[in-house]
N, C-alpha and C positions, 0 to 999 in steps of 0.2 A: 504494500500500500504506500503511495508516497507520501511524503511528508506535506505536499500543500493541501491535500484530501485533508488533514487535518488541520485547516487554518485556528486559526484564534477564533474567528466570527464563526467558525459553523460548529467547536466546542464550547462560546456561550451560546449558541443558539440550542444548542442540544439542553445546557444546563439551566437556562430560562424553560424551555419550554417545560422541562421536569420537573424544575421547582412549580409550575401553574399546576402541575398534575396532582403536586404534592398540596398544594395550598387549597387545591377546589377538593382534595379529596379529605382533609381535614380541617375544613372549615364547611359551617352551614348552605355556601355558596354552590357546593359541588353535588349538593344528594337533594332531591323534595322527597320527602315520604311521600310516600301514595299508596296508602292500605298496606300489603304483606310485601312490598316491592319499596324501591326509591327510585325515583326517576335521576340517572345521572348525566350528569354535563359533561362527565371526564375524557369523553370522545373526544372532544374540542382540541384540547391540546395533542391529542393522538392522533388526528387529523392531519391538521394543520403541520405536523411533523412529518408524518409519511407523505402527504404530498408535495410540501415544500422539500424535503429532504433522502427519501428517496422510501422503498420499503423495507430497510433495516434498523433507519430511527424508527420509523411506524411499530416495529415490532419489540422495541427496544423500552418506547412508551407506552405501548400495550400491557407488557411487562410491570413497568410502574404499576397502569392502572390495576392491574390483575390483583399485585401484592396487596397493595389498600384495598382494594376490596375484600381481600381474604383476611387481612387483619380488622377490616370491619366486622366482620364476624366474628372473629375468635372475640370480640372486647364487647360483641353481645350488642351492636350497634343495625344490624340487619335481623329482621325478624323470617326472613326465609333462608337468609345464610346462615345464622344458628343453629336453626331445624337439620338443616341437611348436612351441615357440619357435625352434628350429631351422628349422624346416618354414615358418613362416612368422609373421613377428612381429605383421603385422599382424592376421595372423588369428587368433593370441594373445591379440593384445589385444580384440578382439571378444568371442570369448569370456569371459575372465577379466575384462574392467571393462564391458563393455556389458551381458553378460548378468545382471552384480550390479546396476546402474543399473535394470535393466526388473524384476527382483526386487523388489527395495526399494519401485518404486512402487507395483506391483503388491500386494503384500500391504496398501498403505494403503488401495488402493483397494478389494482387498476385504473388508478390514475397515470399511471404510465401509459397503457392500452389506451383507455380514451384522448388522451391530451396529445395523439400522435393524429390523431382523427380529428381533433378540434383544435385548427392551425392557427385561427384566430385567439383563440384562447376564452371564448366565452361560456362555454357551457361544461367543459370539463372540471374545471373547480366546484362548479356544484353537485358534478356527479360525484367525486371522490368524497368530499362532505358528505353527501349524504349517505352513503353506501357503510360510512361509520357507525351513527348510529342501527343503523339497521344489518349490518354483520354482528355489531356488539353483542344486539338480541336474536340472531338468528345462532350462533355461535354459543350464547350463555344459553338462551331457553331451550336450542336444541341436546346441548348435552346433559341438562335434565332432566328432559325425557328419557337420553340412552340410558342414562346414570341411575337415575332416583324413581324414575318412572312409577314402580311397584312400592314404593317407601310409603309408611303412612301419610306423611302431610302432602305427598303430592296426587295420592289420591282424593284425599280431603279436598283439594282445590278442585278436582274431577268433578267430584260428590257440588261441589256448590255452585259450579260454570254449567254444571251440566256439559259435561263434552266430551264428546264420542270418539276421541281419539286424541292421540296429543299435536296433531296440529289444528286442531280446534282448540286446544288448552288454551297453545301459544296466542293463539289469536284473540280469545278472550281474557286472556291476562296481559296480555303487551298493550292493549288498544290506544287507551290516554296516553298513557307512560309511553308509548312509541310514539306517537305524534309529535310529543311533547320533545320525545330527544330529538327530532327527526329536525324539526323547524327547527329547532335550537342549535343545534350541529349544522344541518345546511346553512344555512345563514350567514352567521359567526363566523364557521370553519371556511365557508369560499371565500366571503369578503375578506380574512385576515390573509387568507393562502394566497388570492391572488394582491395582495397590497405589499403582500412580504416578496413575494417574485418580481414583480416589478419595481420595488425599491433597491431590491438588489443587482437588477438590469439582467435577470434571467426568463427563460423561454419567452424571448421573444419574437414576433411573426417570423423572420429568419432562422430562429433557433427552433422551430417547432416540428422538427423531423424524428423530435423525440431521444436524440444521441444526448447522452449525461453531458451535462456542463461541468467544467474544468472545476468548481467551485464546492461541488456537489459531494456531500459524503457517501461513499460509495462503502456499505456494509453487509 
């Protein structure tokens, strides 16, 4: 790896963006309760990282977010990650820091695929935003159906949605709380993703062939 891959500005950019991860995710700013769930912000800076940086910060910040969530649970701060921490820690943590780690990259990656298609640059930054919040819960809720599926409190949630299968669960347990991250991460996550690109004079209409920029951490 060479040495400018690692400039000054893209190791605080790595160490802002983590500190935001760390600050929205222990402070009141980062989680709303909403019933047995919390609707979280913390995509935002997961985001904003894997598309502006490529998808190994994305997966790097995934990570962050994954831990905090998992130590939200163990401190008795999540009332559906207690339950299932219960149930089984390991499989806790699969979900809550594995499935942020495969998020993260993911959205770099396909913010890569699309921003090679969108030469202007207008409509990819919002696809990468939003694909955050919605791999977050595609990725958490699906590995609690592999996982927990049969566990008592996830059938309790069964028992009270009425739902005939577990992608009906998801659907009726993400509903508000998905929208909710969905606007709030698309939004956010594009306008700062593309304010930070173009401040920093990259992919521009010439550079839009999709080839890494010199500048770019490449992980």
């Amino acid at each position: 790896m060479k040495s400018k891959t690692w400039s000054i500005r893209t190791m605080t950019q790595l160490a802002l963006l983590t500190a935001i991860t760390l600050v929205l995710a222990y402070t009141p700013i980062g989680y709303l309760p909403l019933g047995p769930f919390n609707v979280s912000f913390l995509s935002v800076p997961v985001c904003i990282g894997a598309i502006v940086m490529g998808p190994g910060v994305g997966a790097f910040l995934g990570l962050v977010f994954g831990l905090t969530s998992f130590g939200n649970a163990l401190s008795g701060g999540s009332v559906m990650g207690v339950a299932l921490l219960s149930v089984s820690p390991v499989g806790y943590f699969m979900q809550s820091v594995v499935g942020r780690v495969l998020m993260g990259a993911c959205v770099g990656l396909i913010f890569r695929a699309v921003r090679k298609l969108d030469k202007r640059g207008i409509w990819s930054y919002a696809v990468g935003a939003v694909c955050a919040p919605l791999l977050n819960t595609v990725f958490y809720m699906g590995l609690m159906c592999l996982i927990f599926y049969n566990c008592e409190y996830v059938q309790n949630l069964v028992a009270s949605t009425g739902a005939a299968n577990p992608i009906l669960l998801v659907l009726a347990v993400v509903g508000v709380q998905g929208l909710i991250e969905v606007l709030v991460c698309g939004v956010v996550g594009s306008i700062i993703s593309k304010a930070v690109d173009a401040a920093l004079g990259r992919r521009k209409p010439a550079q839009a062939s999709g080839k890494p920029d010199g500048e770019k951490m490449k992980i």
